[in-house]
VEXDREN-2710 file (C-alpha; in Angstrom, 1 decimal):
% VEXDREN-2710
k/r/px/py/pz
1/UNK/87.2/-127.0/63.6
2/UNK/86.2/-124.2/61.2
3/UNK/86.2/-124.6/56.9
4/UNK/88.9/-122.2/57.3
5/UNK/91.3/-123.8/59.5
6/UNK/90.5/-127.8/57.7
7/UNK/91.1/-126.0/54.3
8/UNK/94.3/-124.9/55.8
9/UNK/95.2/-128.0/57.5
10/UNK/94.9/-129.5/54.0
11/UNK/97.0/-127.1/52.4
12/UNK/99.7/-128.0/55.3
13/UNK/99.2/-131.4/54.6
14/UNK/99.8/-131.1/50.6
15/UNK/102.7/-129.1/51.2
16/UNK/104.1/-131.8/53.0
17/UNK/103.6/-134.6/50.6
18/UNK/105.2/-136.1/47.5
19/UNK/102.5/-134.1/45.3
20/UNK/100.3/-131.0/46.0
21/UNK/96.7/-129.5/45.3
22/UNK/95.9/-126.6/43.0
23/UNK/94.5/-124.8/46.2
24/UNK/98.4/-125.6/48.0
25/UNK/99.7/-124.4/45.2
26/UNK/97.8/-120.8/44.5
27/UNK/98.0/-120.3/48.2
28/UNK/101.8/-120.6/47.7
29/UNK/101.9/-118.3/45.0
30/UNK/99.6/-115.7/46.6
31/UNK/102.1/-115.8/49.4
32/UNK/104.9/-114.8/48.0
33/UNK/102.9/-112.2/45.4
34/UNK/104.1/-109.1/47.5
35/UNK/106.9/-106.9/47.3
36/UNK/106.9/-106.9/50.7
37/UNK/107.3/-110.5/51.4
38/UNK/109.8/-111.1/48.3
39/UNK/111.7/-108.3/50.7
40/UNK/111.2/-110.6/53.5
41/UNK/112.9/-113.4/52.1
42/UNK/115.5/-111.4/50.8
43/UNK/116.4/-110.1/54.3
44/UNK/116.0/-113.9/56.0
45/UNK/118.4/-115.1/53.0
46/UNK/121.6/-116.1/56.2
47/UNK/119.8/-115.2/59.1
48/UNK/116.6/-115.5/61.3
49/UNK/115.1/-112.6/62.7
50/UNK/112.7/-111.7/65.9
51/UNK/109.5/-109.8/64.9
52/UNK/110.9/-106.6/66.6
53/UNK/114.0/-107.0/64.5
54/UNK/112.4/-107.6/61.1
55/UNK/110.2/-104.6/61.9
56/UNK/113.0/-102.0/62.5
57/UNK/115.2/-103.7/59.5
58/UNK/112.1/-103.4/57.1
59/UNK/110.6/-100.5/58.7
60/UNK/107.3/-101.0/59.1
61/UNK/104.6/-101.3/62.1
62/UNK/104.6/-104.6/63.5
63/UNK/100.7/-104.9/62.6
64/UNK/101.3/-104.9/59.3
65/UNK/104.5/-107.2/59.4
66/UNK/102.6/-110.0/61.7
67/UNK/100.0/-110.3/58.9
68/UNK/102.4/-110.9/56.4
69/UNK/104.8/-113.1/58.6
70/UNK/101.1/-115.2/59.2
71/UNK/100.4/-115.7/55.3
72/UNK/103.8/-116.6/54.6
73/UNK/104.6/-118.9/57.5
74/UNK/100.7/-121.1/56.7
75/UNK/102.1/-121.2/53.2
76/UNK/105.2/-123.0/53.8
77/UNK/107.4/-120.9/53.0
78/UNK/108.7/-119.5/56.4
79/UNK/109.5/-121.4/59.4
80/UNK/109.2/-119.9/63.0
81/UNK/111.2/-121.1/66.5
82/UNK/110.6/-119.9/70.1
83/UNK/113.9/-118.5/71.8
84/UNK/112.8/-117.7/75.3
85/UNK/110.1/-115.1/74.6
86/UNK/111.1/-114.3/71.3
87/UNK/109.4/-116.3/67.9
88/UNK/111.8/-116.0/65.1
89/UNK/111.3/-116.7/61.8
90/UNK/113.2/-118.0/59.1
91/UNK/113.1/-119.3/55.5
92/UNK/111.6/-122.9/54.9
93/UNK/114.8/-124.9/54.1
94/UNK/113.8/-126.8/50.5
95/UNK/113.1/-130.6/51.3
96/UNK/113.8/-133.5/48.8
97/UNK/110.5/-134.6/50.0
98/UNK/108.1/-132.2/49.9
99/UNK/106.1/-131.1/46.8
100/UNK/107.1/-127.5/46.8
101/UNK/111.1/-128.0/47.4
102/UNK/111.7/-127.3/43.6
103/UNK/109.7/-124.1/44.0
104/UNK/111.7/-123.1/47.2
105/UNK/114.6/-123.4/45.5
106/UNK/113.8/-121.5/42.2
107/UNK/112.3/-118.5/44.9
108/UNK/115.0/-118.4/46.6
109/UNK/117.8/-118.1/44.0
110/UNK/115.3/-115.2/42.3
111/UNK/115.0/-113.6/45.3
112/UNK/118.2/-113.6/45.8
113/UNK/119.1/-111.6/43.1
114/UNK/116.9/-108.6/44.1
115/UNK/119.5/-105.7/45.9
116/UNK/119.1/-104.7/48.9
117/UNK/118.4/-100.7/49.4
118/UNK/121.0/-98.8/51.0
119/UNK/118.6/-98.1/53.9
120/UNK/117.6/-101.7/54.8
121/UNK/121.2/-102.2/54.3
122/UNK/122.4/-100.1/56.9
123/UNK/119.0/-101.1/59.6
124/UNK/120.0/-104.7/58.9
125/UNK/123.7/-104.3/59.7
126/UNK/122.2/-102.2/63.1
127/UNK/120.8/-105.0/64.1
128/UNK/123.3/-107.2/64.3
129/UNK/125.6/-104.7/65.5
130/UNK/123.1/-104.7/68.5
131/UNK/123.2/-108.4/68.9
132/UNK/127.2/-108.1/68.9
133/UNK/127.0/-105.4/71.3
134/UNK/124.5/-107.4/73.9
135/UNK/127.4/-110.1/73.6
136/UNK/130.5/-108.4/74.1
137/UNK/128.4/-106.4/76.8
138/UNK/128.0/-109.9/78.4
139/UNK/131.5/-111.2/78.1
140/UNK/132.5/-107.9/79.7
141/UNK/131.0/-108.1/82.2
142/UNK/131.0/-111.9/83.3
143/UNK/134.2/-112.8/82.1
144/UNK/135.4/-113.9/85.4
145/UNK/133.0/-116.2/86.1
146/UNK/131.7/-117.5/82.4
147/UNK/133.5/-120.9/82.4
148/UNK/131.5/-121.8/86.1
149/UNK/128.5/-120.4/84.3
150/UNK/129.3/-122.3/81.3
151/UNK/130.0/-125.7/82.9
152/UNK/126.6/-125.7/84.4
153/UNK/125.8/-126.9/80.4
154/UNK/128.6/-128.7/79.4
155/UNK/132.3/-129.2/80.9
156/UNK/135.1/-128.9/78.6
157/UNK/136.0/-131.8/78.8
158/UNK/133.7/-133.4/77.3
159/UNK/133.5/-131.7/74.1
160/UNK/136.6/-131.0/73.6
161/UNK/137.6/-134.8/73.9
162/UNK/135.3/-135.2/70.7
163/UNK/136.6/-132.3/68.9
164/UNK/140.3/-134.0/69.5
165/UNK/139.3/-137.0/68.2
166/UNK/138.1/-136.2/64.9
167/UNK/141.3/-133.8/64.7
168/UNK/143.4/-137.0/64.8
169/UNK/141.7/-138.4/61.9
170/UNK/142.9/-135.6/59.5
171/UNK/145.6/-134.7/57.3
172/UNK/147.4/-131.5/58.3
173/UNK/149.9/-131.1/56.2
174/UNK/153.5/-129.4/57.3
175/UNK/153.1/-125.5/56.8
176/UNK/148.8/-125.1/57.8
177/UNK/147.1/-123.0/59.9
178/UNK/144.1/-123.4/62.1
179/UNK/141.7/-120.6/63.9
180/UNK/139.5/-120.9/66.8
181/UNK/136.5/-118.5/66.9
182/UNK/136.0/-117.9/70.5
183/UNK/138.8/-119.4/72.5
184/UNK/137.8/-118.4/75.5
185/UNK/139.9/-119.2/78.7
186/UNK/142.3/-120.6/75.8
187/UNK/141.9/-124.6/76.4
188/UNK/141.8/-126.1/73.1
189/UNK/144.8/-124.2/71.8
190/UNK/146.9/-126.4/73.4
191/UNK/145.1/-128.9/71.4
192/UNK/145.8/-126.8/68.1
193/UNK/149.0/-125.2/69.0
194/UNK/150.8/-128.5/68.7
195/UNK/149.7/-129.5/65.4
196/UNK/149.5/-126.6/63.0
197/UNK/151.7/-123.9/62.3
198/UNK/150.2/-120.9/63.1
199/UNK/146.6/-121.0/65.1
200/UNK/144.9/-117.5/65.0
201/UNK/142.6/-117.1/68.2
202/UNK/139.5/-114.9/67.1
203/UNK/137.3/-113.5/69.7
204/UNK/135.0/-110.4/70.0
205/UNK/135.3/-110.1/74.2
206/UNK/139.0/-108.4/74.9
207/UNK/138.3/-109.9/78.1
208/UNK/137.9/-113.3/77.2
209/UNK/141.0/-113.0/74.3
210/UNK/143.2/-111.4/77.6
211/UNK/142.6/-114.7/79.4
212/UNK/143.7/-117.0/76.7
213/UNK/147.0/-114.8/75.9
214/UNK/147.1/-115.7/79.7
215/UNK/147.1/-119.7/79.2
216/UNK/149.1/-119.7/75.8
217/UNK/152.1/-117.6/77.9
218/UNK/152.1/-120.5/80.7
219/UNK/152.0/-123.2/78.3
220/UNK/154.5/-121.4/76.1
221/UNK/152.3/-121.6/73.2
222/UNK/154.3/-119.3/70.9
223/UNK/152.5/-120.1/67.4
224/UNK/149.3/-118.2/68.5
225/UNK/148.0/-115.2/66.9
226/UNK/145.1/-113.4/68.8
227/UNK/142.9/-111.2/66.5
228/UNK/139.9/-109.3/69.1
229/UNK/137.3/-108.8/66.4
230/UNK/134.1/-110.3/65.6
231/UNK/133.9/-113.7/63.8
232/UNK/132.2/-112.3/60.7
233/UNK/134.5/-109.5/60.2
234/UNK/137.9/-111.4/60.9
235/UNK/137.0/-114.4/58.3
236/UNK/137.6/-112.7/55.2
237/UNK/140.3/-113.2/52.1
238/UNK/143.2/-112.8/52.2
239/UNK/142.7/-115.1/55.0
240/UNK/142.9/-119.0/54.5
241/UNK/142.8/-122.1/56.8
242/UNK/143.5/-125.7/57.0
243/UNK/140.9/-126.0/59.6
244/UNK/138.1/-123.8/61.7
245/UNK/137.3/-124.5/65.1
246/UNK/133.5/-123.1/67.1
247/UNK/133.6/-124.7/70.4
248/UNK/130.4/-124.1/71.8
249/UNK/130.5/-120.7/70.1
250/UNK/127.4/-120.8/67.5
251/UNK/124.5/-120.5/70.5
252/UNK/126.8/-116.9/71.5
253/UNK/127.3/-115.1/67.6
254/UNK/124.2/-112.3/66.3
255/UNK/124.5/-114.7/62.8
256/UNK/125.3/-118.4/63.0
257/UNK/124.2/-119.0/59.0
258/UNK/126.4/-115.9/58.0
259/UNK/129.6/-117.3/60.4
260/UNK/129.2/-120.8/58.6
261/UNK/129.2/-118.9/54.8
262/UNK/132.3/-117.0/56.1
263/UNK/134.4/-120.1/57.5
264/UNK/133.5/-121.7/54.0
265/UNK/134.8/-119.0/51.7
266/UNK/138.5/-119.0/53.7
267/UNK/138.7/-122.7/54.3
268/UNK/141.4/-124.1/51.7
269/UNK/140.1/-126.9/49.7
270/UNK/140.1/-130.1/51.9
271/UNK/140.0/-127.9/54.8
272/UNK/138.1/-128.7/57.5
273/UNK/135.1/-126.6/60.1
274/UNK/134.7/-128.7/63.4
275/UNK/132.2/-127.5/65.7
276/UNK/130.9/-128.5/68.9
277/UNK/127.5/-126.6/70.2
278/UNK/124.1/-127.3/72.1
279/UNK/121.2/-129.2/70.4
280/UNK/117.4/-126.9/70.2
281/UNK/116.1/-126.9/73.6
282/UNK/114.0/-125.4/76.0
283/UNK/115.5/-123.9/79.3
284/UNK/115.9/-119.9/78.2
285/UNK/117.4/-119.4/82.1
286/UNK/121.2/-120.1/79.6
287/UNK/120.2/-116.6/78.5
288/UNK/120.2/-114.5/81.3
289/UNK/123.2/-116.8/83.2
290/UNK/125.3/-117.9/80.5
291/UNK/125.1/-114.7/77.8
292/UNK/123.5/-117.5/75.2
293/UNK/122.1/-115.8/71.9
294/UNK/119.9/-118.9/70.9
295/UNK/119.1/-121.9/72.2
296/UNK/121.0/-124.4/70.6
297/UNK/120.6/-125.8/66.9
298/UNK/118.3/-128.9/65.2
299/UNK/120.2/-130.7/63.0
300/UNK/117.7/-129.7/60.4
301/UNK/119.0/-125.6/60.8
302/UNK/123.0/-127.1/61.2
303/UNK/121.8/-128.4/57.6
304/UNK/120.5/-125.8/56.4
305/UNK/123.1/-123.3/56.8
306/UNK/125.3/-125.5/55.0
307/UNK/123.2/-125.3/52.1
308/UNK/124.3/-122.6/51.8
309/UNK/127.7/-122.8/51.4
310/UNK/130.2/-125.1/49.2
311/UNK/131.2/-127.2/52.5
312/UNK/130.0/-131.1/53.4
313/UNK/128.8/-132.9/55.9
314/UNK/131.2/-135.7/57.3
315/UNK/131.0/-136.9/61.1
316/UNK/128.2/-136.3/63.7
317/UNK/128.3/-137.2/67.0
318/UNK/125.4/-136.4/69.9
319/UNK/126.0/-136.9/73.4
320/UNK/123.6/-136.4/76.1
321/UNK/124.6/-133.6/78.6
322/UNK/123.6/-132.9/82.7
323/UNK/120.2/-131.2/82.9
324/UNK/118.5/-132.3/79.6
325/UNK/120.9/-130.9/77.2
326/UNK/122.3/-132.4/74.4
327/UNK/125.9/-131.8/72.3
328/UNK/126.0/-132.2/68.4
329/UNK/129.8/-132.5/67.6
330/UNK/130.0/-131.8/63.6
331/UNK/132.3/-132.1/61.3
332/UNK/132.4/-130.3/57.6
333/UNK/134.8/-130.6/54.7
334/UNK/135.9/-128.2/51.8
335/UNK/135.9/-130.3/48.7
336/UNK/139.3/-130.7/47.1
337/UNK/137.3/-129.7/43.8
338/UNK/134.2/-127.4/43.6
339/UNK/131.9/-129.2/41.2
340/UNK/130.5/-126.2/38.6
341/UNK/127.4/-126.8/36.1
342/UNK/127.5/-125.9/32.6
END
């Protein structure tokens, strides 16, 4: 092992602990000295990004973007994950246990508060309008035969029994109203259709949304609302909900983080965001035969993107799956009162 690579093994290592080393900590700094990289951040705020992606929203040769990506990422302050043949990176979530967490967070919130230029603006949105596109293209295209395709993962069954079971524990009061991003042959709003008062189906395939208007006809659901838009665009005031359902939807949308920000801000307080998805693994094939964006979630990311928002975690649930997978069934709550410091 070279000087280089034990100095930066130590740095890791401090990074990692309860207290951290003056070279840690100037090799922390020096990584996020750069406008550049401050953009960086800024951009990786909700969302992770391929190399590719972050290249065309940042415009700039992917030469020059890997160097960064490579001083940032050994200085703890990005995180990557292989999807198939993709490494995407995203922020370093903040941990309670970890010298630089207080840092994090301060960065962060500053960074936060840099604006975006119109033009990184309009390459960002581009590129999850292309994302969108490769899943509606998918949907279109597979419609047919996506819940054979899907049950090769998981069948219905199975996670929707859990999702019903934590429904039963809450309190839906007389006049509430539930929505289901992606409904998609219309199964579980037979679950919802009984016990709130309007349900509001959201999905962004016309094809998929034409086969659940199919099932809620023949079981003469006639409380259901179906909106064909994307998740990110339909959750938005004056929209409010008692409760937001994502069955095995997350692993499908271009921005999970963003979707779980959205459901937050039109959940009611006490409202409640069930959702039942895949956990991280490693068999890319769900890609090509299944339309899947990512592949699946660690708890730790599932965390992380509620960070972000005003929601809390109540219930988990995992439950191993055929081939290898594994289900995380979660369950997050709107405080009655949003807590505000002085």
């Amino acid at each position: 092992m070279t000087t280089n690579s034990l100095s930066q093994a130590s740095i890791t290592q401090d990074l990692g602990s309860a207290l951290i080393s003056s070279e840690a900590l100037a090799s922390f700094c020096k990584a996020s000295a750069d406008p550049l990289r401050l953009d960086i951040l800024r951009v990786l705020k909700a969302d992770s990004f391929g190399v590719l992606e972050l290249c065309a929203i940042l415009d700039i040769k992917q030469s020059a973007l890997s160097h960064h990506l490579k001083v940032m990422a050994k200085a703890g302050l990005l995180t990557t994950r292989r999807e198939g043949n993709t490494i995407f990176y995203r922020r370093e979530w903040p941990r309670p246990d970890h010298a630089t967490a207080q840092l994090l967070t301060t960065l962060y919130k500053t960074v936060d508060l840099l604006p975006i230029t119109k033009a990184t603006q309009n390459r960002l949105q581009q590129v999850k309008l292309q994302r969108a596109e490769t899943a509606r293209a998918f949907f279109a295209k597979f419609a047919d035969k996506f819940r054979q395709q899907q049950e090769l993962i998981a069948e219905y069954d199975i996670y929707a029994a859990s999702l019903k079971e934590v429904l039963t524990t809450l309190a839906i009061p007389a006049d509430s109203t539930a929505v289901e991003i992606g409904p998609g042959e219309g199964q579980f709003l037979n679950v919802l259709s009984p016990l709130y008062s309007q349900v509001i189906a959201v999905d962004i395939s016309q094809e998929m949304l034409e086969k659940a208007k199919l099932f809620a006809a023949d079981q003469q659901l006639n409380n259901i609302q179906f909106i064909h838009q994307e998740a990110v665009e339909a959750l938005v005031t004056p929209l409010t909900a008692n409760c937001i359902v994502m069955n095995m939807v997350l692993h499908h949308v271009p921005s999970p983080a963003e979707l779980f920000i959205k459901a937050s801000e039109v959940l009611i307080p006490g409202g409640s965001l069930l959702i039942s998805d895949l956990c991280a693994h490693d068999q890319s094939w769900v890609q090509q035969a299944c339309g899947d964006m990512w592949l699946g979630f660690t708890e730790e990311e599932v965390n992380g993107w509620v960070q972000q928002t005003d929601l809390e975690p109540k219930e988990s649930l995992y439950l191993g799956l055929r081939n290898g997978f594994q289900l995380q069934v979660r369950h997050f709550t709107k405080p009655e009162t949003i807590m505000t410091s002085n």
